[in-house]
C-alpha positions as CSV (number, residue, x, y, z in Angstrom):
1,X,-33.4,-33.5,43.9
2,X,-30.3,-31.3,42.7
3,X,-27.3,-31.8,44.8
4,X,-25.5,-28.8,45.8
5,X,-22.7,-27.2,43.5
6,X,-20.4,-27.1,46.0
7,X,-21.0,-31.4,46.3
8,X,-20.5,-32.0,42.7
9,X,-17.1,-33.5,41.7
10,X,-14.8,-32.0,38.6
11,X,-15.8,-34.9,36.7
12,X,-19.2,-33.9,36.6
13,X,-18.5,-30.0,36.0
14,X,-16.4,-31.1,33.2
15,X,-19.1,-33.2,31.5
16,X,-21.9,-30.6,31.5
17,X,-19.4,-28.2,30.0
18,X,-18.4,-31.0,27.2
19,X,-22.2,-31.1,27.2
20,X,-22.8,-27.3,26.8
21,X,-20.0,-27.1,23.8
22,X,-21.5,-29.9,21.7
23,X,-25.1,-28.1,22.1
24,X,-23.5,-24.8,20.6
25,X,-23.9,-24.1,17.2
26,X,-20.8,-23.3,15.4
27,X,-20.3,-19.4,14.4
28,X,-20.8,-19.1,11.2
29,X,-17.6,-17.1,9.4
30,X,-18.7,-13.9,7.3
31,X,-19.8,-14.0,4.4
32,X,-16.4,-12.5,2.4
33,X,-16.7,-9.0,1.5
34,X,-16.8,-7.9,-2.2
35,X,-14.4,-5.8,-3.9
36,X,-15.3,-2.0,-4.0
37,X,-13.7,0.1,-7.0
38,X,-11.3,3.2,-5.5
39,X,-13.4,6.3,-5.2
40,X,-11.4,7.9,-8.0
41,X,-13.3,11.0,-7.8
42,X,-11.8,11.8,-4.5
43,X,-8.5,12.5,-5.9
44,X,-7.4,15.8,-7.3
45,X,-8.3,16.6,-10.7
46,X,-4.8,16.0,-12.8
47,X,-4.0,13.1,-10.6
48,X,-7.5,11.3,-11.4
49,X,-7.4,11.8,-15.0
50,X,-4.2,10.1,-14.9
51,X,-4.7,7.2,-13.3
52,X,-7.4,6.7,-15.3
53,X,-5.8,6.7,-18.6
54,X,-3.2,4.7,-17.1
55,X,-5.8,1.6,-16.0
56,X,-7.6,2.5,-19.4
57,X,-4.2,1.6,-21.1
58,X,-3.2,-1.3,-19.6
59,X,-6.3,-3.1,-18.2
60,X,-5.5,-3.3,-14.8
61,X,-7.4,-2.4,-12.0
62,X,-7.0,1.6,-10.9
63,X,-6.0,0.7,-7.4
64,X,-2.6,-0.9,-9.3
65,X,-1.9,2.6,-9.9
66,X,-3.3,4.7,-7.5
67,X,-2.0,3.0,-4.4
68,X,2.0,3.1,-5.4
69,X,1.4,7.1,-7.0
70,X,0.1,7.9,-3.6
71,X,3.5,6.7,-1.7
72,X,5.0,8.7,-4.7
73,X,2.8,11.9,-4.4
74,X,4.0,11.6,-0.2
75,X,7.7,11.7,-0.7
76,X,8.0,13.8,-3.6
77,X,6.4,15.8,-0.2
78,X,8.5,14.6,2.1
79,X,9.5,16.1,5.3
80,X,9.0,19.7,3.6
81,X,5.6,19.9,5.1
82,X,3.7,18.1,7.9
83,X,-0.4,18.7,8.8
84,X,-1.1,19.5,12.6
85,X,-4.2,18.0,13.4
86,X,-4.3,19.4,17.5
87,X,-0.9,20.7,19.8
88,X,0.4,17.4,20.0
89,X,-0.3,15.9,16.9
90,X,1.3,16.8,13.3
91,X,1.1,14.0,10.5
92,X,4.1,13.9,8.0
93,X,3.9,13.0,4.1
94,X,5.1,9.3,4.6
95,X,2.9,6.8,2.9
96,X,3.4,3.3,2.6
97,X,1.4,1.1,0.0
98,X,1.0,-2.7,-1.5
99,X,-0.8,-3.5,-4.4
100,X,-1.7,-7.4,-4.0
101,X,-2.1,-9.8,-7.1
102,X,-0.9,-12.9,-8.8
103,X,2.0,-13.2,-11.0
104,X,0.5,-12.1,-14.1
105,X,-1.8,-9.2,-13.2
106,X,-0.2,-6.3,-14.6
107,X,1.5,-5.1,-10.6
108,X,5.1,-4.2,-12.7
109,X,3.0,-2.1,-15.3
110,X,1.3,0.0,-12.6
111,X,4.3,0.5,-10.6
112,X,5.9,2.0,-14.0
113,X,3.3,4.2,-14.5
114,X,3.6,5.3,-10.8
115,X,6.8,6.1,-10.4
116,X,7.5,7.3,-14.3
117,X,7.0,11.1,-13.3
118,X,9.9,10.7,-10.0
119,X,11.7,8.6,-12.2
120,X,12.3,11.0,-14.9
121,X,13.2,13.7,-12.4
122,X,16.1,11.5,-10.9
123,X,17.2,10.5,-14.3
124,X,17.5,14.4,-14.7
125,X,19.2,15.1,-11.3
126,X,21.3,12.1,-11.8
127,X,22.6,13.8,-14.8
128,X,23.6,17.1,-12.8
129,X,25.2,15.2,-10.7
130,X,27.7,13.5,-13.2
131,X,28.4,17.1,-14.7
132,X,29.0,18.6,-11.2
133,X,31.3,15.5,-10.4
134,X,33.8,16.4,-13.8
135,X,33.5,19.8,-12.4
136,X,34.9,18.7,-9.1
137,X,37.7,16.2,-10.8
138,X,38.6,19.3,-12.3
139,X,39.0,21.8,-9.7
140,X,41.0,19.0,-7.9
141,X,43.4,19.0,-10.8
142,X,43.9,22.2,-11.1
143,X,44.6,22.7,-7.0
144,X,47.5,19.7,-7.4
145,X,48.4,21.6,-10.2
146,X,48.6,24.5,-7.9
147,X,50.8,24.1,-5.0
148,X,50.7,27.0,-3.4
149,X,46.6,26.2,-2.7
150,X,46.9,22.1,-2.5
151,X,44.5,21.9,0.4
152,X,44.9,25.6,1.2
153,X,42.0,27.5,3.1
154,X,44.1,30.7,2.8
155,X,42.0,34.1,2.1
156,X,44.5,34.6,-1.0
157,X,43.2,31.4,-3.0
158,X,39.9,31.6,-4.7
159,X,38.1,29.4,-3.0
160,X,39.8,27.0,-0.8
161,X,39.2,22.9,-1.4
162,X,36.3,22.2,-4.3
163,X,33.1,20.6,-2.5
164,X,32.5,17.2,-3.2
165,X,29.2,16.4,-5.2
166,X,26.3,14.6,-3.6
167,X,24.0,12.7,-5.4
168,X,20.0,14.1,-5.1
169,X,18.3,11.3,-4.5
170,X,14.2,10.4,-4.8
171,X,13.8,6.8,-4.9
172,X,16.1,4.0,-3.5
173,X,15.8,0.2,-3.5
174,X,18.5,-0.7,-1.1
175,X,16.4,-1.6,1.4
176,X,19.4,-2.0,4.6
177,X,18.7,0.7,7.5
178,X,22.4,1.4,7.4
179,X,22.5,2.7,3.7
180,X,19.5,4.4,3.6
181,X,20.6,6.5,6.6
182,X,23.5,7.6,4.5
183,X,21.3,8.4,1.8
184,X,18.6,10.3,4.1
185,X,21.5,12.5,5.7
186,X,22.4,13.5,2.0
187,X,18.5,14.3,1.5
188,X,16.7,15.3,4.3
189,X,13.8,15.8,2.4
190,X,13.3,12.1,2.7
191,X,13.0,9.5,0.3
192,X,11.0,6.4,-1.7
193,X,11.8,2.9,-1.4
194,X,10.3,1.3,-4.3
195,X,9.7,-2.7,-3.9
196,X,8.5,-5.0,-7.3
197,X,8.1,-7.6,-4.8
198,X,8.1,-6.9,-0.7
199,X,8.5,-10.6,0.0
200,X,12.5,-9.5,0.9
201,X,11.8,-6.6,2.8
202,X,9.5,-8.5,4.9
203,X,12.0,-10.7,5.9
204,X,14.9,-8.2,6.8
205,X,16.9,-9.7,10.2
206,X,16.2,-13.2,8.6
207,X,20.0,-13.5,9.2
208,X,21.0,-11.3,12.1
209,X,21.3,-11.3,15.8
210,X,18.0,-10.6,17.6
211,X,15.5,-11.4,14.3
212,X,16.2,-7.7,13.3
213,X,14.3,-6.3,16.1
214,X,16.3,-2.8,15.8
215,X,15.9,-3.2,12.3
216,X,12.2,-2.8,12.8
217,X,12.2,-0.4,15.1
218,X,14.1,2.3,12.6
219,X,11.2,1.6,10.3
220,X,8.6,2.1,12.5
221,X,10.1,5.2,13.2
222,X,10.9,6.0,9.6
223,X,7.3,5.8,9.2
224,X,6.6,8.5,11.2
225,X,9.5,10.6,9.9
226,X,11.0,10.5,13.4
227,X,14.5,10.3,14.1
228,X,17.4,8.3,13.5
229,X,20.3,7.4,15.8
230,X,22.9,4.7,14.5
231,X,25.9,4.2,16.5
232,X,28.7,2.5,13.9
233,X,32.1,0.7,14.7
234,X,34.8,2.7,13.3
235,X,32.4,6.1,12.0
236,X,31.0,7.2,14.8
237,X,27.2,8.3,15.3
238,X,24.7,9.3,12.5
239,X,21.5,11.1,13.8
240,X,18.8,12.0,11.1
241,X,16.2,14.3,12.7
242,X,13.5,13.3,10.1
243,X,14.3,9.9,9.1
244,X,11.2,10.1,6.2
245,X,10.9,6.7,4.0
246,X,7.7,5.9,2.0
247,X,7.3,2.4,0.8
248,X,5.6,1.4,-2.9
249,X,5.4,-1.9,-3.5
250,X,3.7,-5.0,-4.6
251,X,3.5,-9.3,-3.6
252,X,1.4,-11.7,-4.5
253,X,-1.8,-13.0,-2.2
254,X,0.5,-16.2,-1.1
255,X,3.0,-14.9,-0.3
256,X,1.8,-12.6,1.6
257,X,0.1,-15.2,3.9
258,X,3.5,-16.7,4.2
259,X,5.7,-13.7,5.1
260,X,3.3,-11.8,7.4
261,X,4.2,-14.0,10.4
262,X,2.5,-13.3,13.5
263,X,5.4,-11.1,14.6
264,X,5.0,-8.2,12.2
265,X,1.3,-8.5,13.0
266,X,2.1,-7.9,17.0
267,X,4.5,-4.8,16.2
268,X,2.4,-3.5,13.8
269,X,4.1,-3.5,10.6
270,X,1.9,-4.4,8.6
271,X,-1.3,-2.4,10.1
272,X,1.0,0.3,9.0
273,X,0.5,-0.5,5.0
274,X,-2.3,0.5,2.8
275,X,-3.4,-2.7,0.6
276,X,-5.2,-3.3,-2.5
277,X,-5.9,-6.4,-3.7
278,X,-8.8,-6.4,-6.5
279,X,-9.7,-9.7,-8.9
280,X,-8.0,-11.1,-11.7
281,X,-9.4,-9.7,-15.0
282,X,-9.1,-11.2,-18.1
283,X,-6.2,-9.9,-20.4
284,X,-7.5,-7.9,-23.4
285,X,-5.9,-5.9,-26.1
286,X,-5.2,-2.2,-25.5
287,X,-4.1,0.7,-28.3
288,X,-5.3,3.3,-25.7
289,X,-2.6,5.6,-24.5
290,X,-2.1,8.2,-21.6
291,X,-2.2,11.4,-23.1
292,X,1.0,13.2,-23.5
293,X,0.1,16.4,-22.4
294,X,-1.4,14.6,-18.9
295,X,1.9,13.1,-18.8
296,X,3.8,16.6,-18.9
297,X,1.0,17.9,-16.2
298,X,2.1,15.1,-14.0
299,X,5.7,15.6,-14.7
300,X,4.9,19.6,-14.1
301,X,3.5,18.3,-10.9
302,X,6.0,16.6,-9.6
303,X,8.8,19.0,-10.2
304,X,7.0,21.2,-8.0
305,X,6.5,18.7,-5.2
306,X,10.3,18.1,-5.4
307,X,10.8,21.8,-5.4
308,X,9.2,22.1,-2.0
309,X,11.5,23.4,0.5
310,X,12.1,22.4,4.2
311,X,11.3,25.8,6.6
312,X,14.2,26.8,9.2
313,X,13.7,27.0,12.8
314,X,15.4,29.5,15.5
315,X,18.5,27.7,15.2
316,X,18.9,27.7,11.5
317,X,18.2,24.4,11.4
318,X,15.7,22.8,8.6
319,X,12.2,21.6,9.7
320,X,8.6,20.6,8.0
321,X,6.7,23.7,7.2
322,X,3.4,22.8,9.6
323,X,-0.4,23.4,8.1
324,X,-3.3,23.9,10.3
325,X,-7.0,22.8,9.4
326,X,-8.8,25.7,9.1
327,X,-12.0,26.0,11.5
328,X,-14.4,23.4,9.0
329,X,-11.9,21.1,8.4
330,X,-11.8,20.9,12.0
331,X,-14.8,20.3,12.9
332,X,-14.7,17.3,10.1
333,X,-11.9,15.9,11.6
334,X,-13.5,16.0,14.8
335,X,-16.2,14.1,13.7
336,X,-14.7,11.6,12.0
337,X,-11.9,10.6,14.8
338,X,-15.1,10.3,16.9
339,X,-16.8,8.1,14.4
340,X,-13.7,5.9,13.4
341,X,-13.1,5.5,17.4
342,X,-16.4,4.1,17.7
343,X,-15.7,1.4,15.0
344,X,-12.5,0.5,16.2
345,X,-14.6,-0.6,19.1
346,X,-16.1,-3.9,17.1
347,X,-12.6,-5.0,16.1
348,X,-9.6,-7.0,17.6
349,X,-6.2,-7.8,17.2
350,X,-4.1,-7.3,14.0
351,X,-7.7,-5.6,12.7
352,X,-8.0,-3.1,15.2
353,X,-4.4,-2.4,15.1
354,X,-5.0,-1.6,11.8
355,X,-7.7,1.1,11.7
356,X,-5.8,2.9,14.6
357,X,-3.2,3.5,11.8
358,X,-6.1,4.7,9.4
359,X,-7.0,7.0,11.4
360,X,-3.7,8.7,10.7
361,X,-3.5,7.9,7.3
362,X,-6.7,9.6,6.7
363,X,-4.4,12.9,7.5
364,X,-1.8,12.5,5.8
365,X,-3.4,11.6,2.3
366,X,-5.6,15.0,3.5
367,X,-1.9,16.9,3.4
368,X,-1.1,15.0,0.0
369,X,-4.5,16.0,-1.6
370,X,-4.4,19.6,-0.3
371,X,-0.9,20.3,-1.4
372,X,-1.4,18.5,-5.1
373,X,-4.2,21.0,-5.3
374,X,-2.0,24.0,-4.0
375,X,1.3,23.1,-6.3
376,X,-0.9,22.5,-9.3
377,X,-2.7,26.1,-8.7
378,X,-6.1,25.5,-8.0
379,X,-7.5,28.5,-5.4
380,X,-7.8,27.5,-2.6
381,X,-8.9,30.1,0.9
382,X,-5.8,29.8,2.4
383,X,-2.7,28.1,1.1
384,X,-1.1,27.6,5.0
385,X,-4.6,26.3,6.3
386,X,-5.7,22.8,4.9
387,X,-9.5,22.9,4.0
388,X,-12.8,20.9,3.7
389,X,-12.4,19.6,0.7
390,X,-9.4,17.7,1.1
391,X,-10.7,16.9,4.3
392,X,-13.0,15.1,3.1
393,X,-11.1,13.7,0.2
394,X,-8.5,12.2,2.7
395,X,-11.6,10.9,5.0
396,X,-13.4,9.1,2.1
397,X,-10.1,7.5,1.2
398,X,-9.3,6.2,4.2
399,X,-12.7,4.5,4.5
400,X,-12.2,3.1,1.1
401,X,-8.6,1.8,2.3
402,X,-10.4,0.3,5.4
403,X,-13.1,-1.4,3.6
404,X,-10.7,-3.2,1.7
405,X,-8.4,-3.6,4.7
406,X,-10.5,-5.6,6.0
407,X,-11.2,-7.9,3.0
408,X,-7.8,-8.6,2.4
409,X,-7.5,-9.2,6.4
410,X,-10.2,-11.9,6.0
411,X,-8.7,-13.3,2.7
412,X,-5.1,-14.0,4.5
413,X,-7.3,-15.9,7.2
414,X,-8.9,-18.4,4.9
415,X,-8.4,-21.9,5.9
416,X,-7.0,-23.5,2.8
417,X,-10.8,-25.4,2.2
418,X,-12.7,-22.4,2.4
419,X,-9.5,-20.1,-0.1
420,X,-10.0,-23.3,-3.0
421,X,-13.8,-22.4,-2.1
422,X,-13.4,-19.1,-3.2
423,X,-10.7,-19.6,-6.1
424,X,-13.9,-21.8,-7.3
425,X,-16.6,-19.5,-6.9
426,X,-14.6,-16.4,-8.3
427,X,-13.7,-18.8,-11.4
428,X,-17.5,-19.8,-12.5
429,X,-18.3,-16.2,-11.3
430,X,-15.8,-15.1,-14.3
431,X,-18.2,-17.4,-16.3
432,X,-21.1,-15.4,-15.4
433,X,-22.3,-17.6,-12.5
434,X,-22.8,-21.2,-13.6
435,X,-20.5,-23.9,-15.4
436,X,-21.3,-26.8,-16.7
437,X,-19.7,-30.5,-15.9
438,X,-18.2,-29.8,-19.3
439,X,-17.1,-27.0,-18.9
440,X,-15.5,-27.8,-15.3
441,X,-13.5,-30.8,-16.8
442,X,-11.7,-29.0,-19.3
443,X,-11.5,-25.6,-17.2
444,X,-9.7,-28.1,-14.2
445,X,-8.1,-30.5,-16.4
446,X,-9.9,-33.5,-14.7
447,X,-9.4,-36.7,-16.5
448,X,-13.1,-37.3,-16.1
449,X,-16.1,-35.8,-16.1
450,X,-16.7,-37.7,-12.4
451,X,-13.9,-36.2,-11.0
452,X,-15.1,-32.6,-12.1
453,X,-18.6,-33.7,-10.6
454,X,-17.0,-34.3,-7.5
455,X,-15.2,-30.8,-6.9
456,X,-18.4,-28.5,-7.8
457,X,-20.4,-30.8,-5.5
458,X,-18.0,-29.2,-2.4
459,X,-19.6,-25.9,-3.6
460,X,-22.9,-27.2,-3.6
461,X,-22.4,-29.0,0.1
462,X,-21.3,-26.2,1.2
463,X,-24.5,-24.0,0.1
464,X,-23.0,-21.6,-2.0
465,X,-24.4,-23.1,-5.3
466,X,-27.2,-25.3,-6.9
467,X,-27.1,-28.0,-9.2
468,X,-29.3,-27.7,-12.6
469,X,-30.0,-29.6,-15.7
470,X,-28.9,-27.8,-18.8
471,X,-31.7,-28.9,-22.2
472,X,-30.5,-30.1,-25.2
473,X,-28.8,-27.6,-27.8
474,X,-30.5,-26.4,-31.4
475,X,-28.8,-30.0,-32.7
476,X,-30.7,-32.3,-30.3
477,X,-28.5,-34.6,-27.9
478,X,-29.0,-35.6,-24.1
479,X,-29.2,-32.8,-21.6
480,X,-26.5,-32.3,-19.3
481,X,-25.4,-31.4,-15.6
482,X,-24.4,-27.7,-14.3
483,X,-24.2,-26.0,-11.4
484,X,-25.3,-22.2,-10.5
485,X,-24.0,-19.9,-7.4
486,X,-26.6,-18.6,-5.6
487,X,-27.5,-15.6,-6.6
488,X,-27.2,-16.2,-10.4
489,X,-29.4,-17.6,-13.2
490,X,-28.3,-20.8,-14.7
491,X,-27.1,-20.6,-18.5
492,X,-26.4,-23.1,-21.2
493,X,-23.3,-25.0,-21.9
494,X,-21.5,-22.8,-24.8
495,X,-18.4,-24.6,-24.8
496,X,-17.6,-25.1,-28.6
């Protein structure tokens, strides 16, 4: 006969539990998620055919490219326009982006082809401003050599004190809130911080009072092109009313596990970055080119992104122009907030975090899109009212960006078993599915074929491959040992 619950000791309670969690079958972790190419079609027509070329040219994978020009495309932008999406809501042009690969996999290459178009324009501005700072050293010559008008805002001199130059700036790499507040108050437009490797950015604060914590903060407001209040010793206070920074940049995979701590998981740093991180590729030889007259479209391009003006309010004071979705971009936006807020509903944590932020991010590459199209002079309805088509364009991105999101999500929380696992599998994969003991030993370096036995038998205890017998080649000899992932046909050895 059962005794009462309320009879039975802890020790008892305790032991059924122990019971109950030995019964349980372990959950099973998903299977990983494979790589899905970037819906290049989605992106306006100029723009796609160059980062085409550019992939074509180098070998690496489109995303390299397409995922630092889009942080370019966004400030070139910048705070001259913003997309409301209801009363309370308005998106700016702020994008920030990481493309994710080993040392080795053409991230510096893509980043060059990204930013060549901005680049060339600051190279061009940067020369104005040397001209227009001899043009000052001039007129301050000729005012000493003037006494009468040294420093003189009389009527009677020409002009009064020469206006000092100030540098037009597009991309920065200083990466220290204090600078690039002096540098956003001299452009307003906003700018682009531009990273080869993040690995230092992630670790601003390392060495200052509090981890950095108001360091943080500025950039999470800096993502939203919000504003900026800095109280300095000695200067006084600077206030930037759209403090606008997009990020491109790239890291590689282990790193990345190392410097996204917990902490810029919790504030949500890092939900706030679009990723990429597509497989190696093998290395070929390229003579392809981009197409110089693409290049000058792009260039073309992004002189009249630059060329975008802030509006000015009541006060006189500059402002983003704001776009409205016109009534059937609406009703897709609707629909798809309602969709992604359904989704968000199977995910926790640093994941769900995440997808909020794409929800938002699915606007703003919408604004990049629709003004790319408008700049570039395709017809569109209504140049003030953002449409359908880019829409749809920024909606399909965005689910792209969270597919992969999420694979790159489940790649940084790998055990380090189940990441030399995968290394494995994607290596014979490479090798169209199977390898044989061979072929492992000198692929591994293994001393011995025993000890190359013994590391593809972890793939095969852990179900994710079979072991086959490979026949004898044309020349006769003894057959040999392979082993095939699931899912692929086993092959011969062709190891010369």
């Amino acid at each position: 006969m059962c005794c009462n619950p309320s009879e039975r000791s802890v020790e008892t309670i305790l032991e059924d539990i122990e019971n109950l969690v030995e019964a349980t079958e372990p959950e099973p972790r998903p299977k990983s998620r494979a790589f899905q190419p970037f819906p290049v079609s989605e992106l306006p027509n100029d723009v796609r055919k160059y980062v085409v070329q550019c992939a074509e040219s180098s070998g690496y994978d489109v995303s390299f490219v397409v995922l630092p020009l889009l942080s370019t495309l966004a400030s070139a932008i910048g705070n001259s326009t913003r997309i409301a999406l209801n009363s309370e809501w308005e998106a700016p042009s702020v994008l920030w982006t990481v493309i994710v690969g080993e040392s080795g996999t053409m991230k510096s290459p893509a980043l060059k082809h990204a930013l060549k178009p901005i680049r060339k324009i600051q190279r061009a501005r940067f020369k104005e401003y040397r001209r227009e700072c001899q043009e000052y050293e001039r007129q301050i010559l000729e005012s000493r050599a003037s006494p009468s008008c040294a420093g003189s805002k009389d009527p009677s001199c020409a002009s009064g004190p020469p206006t000092k130059p100030v540098a037009a700036r597009f991309c920065v790499q200083d990466t220290t809130v204090e600078a690039l507040m002096v540098t956003l108050e001299q452009n307003p437009k906003g700018v682009l911080l531009v990273k080869d490797e993040l690995s230092g950015w992630f670790a601003f604060g390392t060495y200052k009072r509090g981890g950095g914590k108001d360091d943080v903060a500025h950039w999470l407001q800096m993502y939203d092109a919000d504003e900026l209040i800095n109280d300095r010793k000695g200067s006084g206070t600077m206030y930037i009313p759209y403090g606008a920074v997009s990020i491109a940049g790239g890291i590689q995979p282990n790193v990345l596990k190392r410097v996204i701590g917990q902490e810029h998981r919790d504030n949500g740093l890092f939900a706030r970055f679009l990723i990429a991180d597509p497989p190696r590729r093998a290395k070929q030889w390229r003579e392809a080119k981009v197409d110089p007259a693409l290049s000058m479209e792009m260039d073309l391009l992004f002189e009249n992104l630059c060329g975008l003006k802030m509006n000015l309010n009541e006060q006189g004071e500059q402002c983003p122009f704001i776009l409205q979705l016109n009534p059937g971009a609406k009703e897709l936006w609707v629909q798809f907030v309602n969709e992604h807020g359904r989704e968000q509903l199977d995910y926790t944590g640093d994941r769900a975090a995440a997808l909020v932020k794409l929800e938002g991010a699915a606007a703003r590459l919408a604004l990049i899109h629709f003004l790319v199209r408008v700049v570039s002079g395709e017809s569109v309805a209504d140049p003030h009212s953002v449409d359908e088509t880019s829409v749809r364009a920024g909606i399909r991105m965005a689910r792209w960006f969270k597919d992969e999101m999420l694979r790159v999500y489940d790649l940084q929380a790998e055990s380090d078993e189940e990441a030399d696992l995968r290394t494995m599998r994607e290596l014979i994969e490479r090798r169209g599915g199977a390898v044989s003991i061979r072929d492992w030993q000198r692929l591994r370096s293994h001393p011995t074929s025993a000890e190359a036995r013994e590391e593809l038998s972890v793939l095969v205890d852990a179900g994710q491959a079979e072991s086959f017998k490979i026949p004898p080649g044309p020349n006769g000899g003894r057959r040999s040992d392979g082993v095939c992932l699931n899912g692929f046909q086993p092959h011969s050895d062709t190891t010369p």
